[in-house]
C-alpha positions as a LaTeX table, in Angstrom:
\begin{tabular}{lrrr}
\hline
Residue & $x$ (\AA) & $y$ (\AA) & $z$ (\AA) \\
\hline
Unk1 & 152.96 & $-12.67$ & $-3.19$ \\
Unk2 & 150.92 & $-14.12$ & $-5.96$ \\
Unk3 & 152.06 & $-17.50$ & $-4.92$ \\
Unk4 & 150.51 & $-17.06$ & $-0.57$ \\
Unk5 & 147.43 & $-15.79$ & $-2.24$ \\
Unk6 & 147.16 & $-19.12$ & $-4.59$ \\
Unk7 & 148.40 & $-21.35$ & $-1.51$ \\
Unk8 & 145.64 & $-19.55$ & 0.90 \\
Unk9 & 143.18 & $-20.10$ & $-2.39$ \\
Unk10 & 143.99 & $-23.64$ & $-2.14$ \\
Unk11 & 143.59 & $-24.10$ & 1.35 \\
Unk12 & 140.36 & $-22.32$ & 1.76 \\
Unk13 & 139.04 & $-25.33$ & $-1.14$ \\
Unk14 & 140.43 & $-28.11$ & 1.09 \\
Unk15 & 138.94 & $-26.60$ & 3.76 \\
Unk16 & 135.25 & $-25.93$ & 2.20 \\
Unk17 & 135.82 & $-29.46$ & 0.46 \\
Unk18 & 136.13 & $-30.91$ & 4.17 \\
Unk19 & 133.51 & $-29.06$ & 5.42 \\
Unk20 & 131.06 & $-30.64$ & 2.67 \\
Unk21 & 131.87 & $-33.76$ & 3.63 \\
Unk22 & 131.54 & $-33.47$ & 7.14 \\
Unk23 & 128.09 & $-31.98$ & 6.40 \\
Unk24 & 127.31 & $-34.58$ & 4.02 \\
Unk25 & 128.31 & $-37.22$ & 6.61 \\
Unk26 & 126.31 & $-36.32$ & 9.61 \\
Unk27 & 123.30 & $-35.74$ & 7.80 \\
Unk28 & 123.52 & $-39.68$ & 6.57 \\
Unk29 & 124.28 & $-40.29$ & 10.22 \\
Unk30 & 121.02 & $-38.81$ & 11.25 \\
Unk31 & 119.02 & $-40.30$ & 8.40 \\
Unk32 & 120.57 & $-43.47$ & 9.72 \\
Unk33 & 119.40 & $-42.54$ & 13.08 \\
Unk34 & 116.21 & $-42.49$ & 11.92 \\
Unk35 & 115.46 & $-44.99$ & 10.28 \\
Unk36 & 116.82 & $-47.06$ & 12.87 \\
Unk37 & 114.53 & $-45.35$ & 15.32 \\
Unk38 & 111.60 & $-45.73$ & 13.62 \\
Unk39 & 112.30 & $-49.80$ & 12.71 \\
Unk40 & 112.67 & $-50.20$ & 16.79 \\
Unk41 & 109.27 & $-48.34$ & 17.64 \\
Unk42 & 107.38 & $-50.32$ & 15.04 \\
Unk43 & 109.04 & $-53.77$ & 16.27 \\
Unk44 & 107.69 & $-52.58$ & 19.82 \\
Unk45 & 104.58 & $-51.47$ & 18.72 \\
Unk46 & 104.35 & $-55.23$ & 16.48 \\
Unk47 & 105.67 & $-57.00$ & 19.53 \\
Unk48 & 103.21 & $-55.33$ & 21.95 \\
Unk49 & 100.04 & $-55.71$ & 19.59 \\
Unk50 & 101.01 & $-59.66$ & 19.47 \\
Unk51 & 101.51 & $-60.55$ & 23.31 \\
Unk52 & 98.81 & $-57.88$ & 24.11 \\
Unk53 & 100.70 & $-55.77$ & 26.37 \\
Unk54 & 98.93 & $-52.77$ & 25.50 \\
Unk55 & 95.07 & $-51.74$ & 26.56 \\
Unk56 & 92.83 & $-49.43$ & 24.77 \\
Unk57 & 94.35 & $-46.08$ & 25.59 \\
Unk58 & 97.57 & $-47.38$ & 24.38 \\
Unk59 & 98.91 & $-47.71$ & 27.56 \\
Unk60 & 100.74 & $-51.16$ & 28.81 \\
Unk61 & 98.79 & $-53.13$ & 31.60 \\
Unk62 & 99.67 & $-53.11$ & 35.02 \\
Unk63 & 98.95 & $-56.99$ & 35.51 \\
\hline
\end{tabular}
């Protein structure tokens, strides 16, 4: 008996072991996300204050 209740011990630490990880994972995943977000909307914003695509309400013109 001792030895199911040290096997199920064991298995419920793999298990929360796995589960940190997987946490630990996506939450680098969305970090990534970010960051990668944020680098595309400020090359738009760079690329749209250079070739002056944008007016003065921030809007793009409709030449």
């Amino acid at each position: 008996m001792a030895n199911k209740q040290n096997n199920k011990g064991v298995a419920d630490g793999i298990k929360e072991t796995a589960g940190a990880a997987f946490h630990a994972v996506h939450s680098a995943l969305e970090t990534t996300e970010n960051v990668a977000m944020n680098a595309v909307d400020a090359a738009k914003n760079a690329t749209d204050n250079l070739t002056g695509n944008r007016n003065e309400k921030g809007q793009r013109n409709q030449d």
